[in-house]
Z-matrix of the N, CA and C atoms (Angstrom, degrees):
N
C 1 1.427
C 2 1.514 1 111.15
N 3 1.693 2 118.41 1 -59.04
C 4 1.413 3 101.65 2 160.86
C 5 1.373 4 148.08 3 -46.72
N 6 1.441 5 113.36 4 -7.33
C 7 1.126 6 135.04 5 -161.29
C 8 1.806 7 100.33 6 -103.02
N 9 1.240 8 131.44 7 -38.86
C 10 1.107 9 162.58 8 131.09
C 11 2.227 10 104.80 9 -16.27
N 12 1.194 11 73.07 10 -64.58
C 13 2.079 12 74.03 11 -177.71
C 14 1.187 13 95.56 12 -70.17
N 15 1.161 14 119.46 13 -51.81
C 16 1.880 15 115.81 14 -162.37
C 17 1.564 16 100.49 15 -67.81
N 18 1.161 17 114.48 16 -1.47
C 19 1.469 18 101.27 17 -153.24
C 20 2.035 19 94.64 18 -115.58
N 21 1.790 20 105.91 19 -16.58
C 22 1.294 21 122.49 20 -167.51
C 23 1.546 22 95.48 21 -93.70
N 24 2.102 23 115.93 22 -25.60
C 25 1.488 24 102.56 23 179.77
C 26 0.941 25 115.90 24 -94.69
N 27 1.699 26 126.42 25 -34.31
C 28 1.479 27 116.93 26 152.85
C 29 1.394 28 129.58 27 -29.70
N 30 1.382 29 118.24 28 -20.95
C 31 1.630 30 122.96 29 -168.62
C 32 1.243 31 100.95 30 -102.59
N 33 1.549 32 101.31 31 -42.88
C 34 1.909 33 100.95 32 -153.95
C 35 1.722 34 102.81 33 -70.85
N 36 1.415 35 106.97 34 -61.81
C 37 1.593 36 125.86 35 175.17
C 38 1.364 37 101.32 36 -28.85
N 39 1.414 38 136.07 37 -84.23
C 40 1.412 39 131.35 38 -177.57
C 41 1.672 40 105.01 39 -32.30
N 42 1.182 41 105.29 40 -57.86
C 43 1.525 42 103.12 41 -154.98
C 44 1.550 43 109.54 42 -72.06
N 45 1.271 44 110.53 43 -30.09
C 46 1.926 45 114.35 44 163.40
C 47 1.160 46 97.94 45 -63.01
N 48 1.251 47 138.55 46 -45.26
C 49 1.614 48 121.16 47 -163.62
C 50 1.467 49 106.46 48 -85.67
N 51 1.403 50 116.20 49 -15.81
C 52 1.324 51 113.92 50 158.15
C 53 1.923 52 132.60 51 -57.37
N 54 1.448 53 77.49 52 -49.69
C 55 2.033 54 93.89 53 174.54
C 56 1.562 55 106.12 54 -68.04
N 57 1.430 56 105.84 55 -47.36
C 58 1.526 57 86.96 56 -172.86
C 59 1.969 58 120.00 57 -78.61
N 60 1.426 59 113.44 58 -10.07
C 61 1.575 60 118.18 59 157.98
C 62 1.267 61 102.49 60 -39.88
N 63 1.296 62 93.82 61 -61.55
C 64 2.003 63 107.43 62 -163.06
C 65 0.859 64 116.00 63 -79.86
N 66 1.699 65 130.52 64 -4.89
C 67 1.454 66 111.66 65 148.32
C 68 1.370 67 123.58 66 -104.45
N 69 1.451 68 116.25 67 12.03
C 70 1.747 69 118.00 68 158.81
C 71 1.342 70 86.33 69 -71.86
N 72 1.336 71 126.96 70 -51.53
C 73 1.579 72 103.42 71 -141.72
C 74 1.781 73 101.88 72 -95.06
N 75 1.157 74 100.72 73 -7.67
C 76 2.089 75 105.41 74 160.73
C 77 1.544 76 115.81 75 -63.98
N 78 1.648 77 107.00 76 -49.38
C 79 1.524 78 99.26 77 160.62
C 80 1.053 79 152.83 78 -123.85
N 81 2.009 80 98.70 79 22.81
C 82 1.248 81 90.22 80 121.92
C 83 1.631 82 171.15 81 -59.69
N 84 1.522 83 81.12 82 -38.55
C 85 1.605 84 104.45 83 162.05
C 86 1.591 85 114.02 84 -60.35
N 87 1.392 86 92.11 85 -41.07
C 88 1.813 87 74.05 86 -176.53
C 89 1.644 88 110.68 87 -83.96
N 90 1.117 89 116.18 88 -5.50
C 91 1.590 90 114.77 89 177.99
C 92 1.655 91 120.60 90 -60.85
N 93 1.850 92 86.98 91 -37.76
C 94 1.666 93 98.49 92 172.77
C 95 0.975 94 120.34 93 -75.69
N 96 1.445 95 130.96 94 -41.04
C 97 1.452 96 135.12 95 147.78
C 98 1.664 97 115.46 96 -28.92
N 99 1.034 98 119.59 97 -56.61
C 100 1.779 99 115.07 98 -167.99
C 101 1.595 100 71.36 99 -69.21
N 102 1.418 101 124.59 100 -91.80
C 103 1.561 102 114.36 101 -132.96
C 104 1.667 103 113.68 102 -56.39
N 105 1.375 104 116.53 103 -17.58
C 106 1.479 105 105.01 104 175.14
C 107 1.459 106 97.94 105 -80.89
N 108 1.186 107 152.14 106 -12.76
C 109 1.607 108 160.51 107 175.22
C 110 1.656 109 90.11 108 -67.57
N 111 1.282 110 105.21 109 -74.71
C 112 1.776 111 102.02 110 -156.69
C 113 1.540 112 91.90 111 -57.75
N 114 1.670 113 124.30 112 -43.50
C 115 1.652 114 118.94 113 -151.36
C 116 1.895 115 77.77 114 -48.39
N 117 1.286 116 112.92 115 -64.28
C 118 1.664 117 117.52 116 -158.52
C 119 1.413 118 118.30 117 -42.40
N 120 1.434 119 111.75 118 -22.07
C 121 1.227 120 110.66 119 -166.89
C 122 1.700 121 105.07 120 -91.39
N 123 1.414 122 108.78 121 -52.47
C 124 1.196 123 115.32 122 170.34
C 125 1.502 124 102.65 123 -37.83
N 126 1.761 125 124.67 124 -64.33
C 127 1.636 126 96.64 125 -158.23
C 128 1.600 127 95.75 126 -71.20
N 129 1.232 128 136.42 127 -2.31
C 130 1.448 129 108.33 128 -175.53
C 131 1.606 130 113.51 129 -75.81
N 132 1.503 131 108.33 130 -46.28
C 133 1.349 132 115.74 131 154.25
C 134 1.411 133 151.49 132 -37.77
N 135 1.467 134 100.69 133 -37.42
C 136 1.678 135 121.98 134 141.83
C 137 1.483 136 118.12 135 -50.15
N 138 1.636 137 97.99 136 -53.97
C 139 1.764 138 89.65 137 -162.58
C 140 1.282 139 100.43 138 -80.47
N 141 1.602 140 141.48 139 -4.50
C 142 1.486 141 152.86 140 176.81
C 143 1.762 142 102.89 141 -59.05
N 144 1.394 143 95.75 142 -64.37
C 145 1.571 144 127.42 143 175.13
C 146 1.633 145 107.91 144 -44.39
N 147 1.135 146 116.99 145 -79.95
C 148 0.931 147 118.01 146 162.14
C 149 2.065 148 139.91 147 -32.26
N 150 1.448 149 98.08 148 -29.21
C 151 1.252 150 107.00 149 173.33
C 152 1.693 151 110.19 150 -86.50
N 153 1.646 152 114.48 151 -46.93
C 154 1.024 153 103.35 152 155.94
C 155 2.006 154 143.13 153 -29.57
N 156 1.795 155 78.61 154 -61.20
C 157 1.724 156 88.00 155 179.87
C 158 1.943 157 105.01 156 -55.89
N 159 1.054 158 105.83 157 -37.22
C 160 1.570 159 106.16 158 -176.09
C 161 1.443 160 119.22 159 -69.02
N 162 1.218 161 98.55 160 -25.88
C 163 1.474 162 118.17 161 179.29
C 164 2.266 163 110.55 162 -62.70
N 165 1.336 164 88.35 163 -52.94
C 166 1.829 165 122.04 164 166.49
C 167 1.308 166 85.32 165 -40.07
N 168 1.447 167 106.95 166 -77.30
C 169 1.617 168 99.81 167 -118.72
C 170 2.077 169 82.65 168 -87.62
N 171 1.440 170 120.99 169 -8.78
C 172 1.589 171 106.94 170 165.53
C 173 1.478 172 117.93 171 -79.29
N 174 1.401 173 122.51 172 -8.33
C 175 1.625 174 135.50 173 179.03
C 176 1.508 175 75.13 174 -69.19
N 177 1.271 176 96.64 175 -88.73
C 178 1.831 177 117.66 176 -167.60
C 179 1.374 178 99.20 177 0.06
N 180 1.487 179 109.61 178 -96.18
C 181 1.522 180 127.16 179 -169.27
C 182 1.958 181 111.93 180 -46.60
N 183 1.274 182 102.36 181 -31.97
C 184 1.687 183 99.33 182 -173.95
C 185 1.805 184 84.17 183 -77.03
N 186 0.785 185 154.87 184 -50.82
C 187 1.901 186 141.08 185 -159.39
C 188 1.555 187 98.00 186 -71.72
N 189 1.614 188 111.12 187 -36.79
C 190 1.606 189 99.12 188 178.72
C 191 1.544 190 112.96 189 -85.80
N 192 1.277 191 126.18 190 12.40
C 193 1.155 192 131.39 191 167.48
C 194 1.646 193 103.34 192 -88.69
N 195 0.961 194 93.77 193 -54.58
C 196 1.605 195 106.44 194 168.68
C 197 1.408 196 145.51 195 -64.00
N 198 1.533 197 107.75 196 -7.40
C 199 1.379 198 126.01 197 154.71
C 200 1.644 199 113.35 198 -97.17
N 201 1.561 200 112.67 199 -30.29
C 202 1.898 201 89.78 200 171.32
C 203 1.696 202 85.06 201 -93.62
N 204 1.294 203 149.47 202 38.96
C 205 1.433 204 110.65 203 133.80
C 206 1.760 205 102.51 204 -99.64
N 207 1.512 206 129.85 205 -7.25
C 208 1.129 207 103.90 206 165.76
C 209 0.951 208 115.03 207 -74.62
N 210 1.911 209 141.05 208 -40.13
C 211 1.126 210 138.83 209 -168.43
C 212 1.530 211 109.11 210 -61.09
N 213 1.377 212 106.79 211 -27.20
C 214 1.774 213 99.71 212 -170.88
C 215 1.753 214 114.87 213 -78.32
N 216 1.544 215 100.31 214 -42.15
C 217 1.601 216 88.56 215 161.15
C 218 1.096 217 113.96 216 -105.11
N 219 1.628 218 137.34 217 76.13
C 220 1.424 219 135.03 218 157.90
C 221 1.705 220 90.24 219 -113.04
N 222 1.714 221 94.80 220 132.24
C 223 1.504 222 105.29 221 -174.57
C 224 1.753 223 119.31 222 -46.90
N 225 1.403 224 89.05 223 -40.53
C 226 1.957 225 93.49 224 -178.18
C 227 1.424 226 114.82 225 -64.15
N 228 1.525 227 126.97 226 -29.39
C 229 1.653 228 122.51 227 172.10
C 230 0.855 229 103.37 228 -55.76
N 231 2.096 230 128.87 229 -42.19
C 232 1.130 231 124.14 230 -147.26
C 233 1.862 232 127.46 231 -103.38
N 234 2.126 233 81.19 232 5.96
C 235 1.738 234 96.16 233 157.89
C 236 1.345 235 111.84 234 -54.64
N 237 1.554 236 126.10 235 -44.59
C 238 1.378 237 148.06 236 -142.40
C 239 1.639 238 103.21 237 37.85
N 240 0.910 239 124.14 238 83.04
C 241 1.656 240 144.13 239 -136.65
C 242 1.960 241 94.67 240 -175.33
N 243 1.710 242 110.59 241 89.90
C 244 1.108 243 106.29 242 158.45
C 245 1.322 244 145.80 243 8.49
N 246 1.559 245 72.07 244 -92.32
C 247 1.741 246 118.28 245 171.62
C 248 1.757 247 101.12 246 -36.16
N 249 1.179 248 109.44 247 -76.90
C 250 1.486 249 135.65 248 -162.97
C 251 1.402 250 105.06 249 -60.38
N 252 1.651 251 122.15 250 -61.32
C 253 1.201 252 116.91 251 148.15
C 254 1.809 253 142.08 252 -34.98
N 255 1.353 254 110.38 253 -82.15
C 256 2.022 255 101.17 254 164.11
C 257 1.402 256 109.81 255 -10.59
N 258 1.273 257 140.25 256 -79.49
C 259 1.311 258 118.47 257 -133.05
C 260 1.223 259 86.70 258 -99.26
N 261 1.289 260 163.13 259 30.25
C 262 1.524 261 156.80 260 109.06
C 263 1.561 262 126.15 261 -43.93
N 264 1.374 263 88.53 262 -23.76
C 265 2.083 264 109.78 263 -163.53
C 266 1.255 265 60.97 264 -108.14
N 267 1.409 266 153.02 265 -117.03
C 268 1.737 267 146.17 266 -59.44
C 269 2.503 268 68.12 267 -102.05
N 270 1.060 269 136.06 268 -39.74
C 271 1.509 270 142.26 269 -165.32
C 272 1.356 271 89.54 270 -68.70
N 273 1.092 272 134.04 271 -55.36
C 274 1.422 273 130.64 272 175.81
C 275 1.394 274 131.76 273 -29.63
N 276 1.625 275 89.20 274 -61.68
C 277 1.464 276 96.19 275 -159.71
C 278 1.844 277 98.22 276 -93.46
N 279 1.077 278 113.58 277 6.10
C 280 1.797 279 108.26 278 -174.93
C 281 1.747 280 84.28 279 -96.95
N 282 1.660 281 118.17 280 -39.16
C 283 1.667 282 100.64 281 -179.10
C 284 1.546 283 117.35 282 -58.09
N 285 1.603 284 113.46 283 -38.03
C 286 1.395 285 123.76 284 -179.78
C 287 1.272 286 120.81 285 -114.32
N 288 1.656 287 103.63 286 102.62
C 289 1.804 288 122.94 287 -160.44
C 290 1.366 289 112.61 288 -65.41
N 291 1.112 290 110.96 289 -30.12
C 292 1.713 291 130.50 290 161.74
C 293 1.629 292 128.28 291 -53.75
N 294 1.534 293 103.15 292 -11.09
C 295 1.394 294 109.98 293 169.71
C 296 1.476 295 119.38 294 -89.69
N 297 1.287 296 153.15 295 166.30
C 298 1.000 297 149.59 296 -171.68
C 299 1.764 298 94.93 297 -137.11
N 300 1.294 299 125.94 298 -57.04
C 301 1.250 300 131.10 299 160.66
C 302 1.263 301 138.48 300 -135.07
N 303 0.889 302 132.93 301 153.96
C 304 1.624 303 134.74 302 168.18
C 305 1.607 304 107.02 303 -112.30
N 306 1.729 305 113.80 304 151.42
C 307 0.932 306 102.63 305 160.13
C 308 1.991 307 105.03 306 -151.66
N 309 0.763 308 118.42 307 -158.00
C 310 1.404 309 124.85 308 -176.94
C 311 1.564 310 103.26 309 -157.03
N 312 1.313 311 128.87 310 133.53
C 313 1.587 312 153.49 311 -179.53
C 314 1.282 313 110.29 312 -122.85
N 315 1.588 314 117.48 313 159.18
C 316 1.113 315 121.96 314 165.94
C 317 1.666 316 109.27 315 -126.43
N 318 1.215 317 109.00 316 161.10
C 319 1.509 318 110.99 317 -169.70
C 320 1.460 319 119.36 318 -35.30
N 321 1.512 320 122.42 319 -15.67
C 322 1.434 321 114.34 320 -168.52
C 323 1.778 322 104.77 321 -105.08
N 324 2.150 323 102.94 322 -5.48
C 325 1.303 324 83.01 323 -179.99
C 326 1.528 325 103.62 324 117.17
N 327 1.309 326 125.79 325 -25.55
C 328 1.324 327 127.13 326 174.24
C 329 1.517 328 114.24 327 -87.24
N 330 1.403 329 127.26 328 135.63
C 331 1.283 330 134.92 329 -166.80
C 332 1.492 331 90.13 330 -93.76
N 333 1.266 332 96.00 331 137.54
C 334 1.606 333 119.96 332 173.08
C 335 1.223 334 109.94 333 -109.67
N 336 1.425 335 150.02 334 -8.91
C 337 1.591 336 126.38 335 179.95
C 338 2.082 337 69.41 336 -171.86
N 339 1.521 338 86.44 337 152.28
C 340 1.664 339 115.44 338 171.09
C 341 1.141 340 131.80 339 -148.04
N 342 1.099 341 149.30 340 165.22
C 343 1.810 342 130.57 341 -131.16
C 344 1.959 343 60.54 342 -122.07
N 345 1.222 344 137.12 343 -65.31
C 346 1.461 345 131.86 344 -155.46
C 347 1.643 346 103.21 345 -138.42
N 348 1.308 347 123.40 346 170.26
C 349 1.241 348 127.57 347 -168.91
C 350 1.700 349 104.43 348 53.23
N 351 1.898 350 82.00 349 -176.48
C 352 1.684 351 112.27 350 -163.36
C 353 2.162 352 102.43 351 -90.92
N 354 1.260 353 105.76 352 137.73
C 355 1.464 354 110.45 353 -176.73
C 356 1.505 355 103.44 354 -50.25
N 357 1.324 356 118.31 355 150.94
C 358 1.180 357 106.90 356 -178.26
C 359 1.848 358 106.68 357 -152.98
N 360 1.514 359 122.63 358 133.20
C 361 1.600 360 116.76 359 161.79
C 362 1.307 361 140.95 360 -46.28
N 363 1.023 362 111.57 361 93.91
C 364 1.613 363 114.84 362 -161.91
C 365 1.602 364 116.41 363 -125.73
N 366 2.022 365 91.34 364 53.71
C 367 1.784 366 104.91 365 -152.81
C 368 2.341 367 79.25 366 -105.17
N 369 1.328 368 94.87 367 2.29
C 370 1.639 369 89.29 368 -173.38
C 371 1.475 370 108.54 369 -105.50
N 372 1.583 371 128.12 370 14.43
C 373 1.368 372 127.85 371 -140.29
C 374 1.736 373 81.95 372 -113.51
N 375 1.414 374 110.13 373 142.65
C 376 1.304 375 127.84 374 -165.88
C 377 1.744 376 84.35 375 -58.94
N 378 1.696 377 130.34 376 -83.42
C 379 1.231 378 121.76 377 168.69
C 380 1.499 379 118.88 378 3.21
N 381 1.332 380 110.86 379 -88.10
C 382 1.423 381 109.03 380 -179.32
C 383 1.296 382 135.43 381 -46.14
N 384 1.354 383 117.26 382 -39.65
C 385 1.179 384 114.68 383 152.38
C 386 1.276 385 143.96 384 -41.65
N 387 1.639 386 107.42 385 -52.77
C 388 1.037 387 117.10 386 160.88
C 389 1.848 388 131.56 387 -46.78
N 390 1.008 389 92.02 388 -48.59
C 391 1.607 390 101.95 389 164.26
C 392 1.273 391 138.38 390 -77.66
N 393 1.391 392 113.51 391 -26.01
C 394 1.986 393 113.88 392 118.02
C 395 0.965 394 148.98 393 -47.91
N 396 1.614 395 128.97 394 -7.64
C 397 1.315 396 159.44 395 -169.70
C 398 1.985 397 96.49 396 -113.64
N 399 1.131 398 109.84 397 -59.53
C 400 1.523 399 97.65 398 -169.37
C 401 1.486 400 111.66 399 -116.74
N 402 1.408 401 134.86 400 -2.38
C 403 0.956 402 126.37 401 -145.17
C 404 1.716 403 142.27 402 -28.26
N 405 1.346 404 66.74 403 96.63
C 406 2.079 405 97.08 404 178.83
C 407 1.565 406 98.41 405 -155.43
N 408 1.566 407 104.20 406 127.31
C 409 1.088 408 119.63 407 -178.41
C 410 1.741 409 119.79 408 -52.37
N 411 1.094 410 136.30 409 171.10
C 412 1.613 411 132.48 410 -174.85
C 413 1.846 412 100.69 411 -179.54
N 414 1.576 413 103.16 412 143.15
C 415 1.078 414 121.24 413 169.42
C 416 1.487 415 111.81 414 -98.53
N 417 1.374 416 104.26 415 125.92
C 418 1.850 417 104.03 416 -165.45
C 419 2.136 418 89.33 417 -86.58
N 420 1.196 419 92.68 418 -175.01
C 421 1.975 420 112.16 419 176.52
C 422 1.811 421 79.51 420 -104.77
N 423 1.502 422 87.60 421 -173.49
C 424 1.863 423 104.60 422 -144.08
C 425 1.382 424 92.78 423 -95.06
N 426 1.168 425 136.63 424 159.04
C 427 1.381 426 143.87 425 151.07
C 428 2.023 427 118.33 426 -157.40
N 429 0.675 428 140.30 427 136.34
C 430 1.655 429 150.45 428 -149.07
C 431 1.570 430 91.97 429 -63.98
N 432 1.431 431 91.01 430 129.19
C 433 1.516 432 100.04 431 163.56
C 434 1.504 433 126.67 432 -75.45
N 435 1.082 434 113.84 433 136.28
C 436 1.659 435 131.64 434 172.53
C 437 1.458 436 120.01 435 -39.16
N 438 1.346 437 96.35 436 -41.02
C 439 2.138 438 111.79 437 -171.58
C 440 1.607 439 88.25 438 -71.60
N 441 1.470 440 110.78 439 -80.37
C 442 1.239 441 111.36 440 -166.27
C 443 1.404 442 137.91 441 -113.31
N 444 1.520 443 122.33 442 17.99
C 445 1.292 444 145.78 443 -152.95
C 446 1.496 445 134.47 444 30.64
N 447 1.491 446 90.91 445 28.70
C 448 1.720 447 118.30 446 161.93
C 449 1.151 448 124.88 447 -63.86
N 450 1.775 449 139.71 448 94.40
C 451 1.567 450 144.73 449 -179.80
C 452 2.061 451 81.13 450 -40.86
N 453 2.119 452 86.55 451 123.19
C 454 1.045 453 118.39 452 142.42
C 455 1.560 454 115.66 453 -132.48
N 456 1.175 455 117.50 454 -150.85
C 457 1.156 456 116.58 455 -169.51
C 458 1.689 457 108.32 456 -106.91
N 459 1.958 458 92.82 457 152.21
C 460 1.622 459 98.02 458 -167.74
C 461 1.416 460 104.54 459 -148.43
N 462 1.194 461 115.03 460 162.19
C 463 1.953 462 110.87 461 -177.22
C 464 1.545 463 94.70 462 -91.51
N 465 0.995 464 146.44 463 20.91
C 466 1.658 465 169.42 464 -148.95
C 467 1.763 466 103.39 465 -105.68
């Protein structure tokens, strides 16, 4: 019988320290497997995400390209006529919730028709200038609006 135990720990001991090698290194191996799997999946999912959002935000900008070229040739902006103007701007901006204002200027800088508020000179506004200085249109970076201190856009 003693011969039997000595003979069951000589066997058993090796062979447990055998199984349990091989199952550090079973999950280990497979640990690297899942996390290089998920790392892959995550960036594919990112870069998915990402194409989407770009996708958005180029819809976005092509319809607002596409509403100041309707606003610029729709005959009533181009009375430059208050009157005639407002309720084209004030129709505008209630269809597109994303607007905050519209307005219409004339070469010296004075607003002729406004979706809301009082007309106002805006022949001193870094913008305007600029576009008296080079004229070619440009999208400025964001800076807080004046009306309501809502980030719009700024050369800032």
């Amino acid at each position: 019988m003693k011969k039997n135990k000595k003979l069951l720990h000589q066997f058993l001991i090796p062979v447990l320290i055998v199984i349990a090698v091989l199952a550090v290194v079973i999950l280990t191996a497979d640990g690297i497997i899942f996390f290089r799997t998920f790392d892959a999946q995550v960036k594919r999912d990112n870069l998915t995400e990402n194409i989407l959002i770009a996708d958005n935000v180029a819809a976005f900008l092509s319809e607002a390209y596409a509403l100041s070229e309707e606003l610029a040739n729709d005959p009533d902006i181009l009375t430059m006529e208050t009157d005639i103007q407002t309720p084209v701007l004030e129709a505008c901006v209630e269809r597109n919730p994303y607007l905050e204002l519209l307005y219409i200027q004339d070469e010296n800088g004075m607003q002729t028709g406004r979706s809301s508020g009082e007309l106002a000179d805006r022949s001193s506004r870094w913008w305007f200038l600029q576009m008296q200085k080079e004229r070619q249109p440009f999208i400025s970076k964001s800076y807080y609006s004046v009306n309501t201190t809502i980030m719009t856009s700024s050369r800032e």
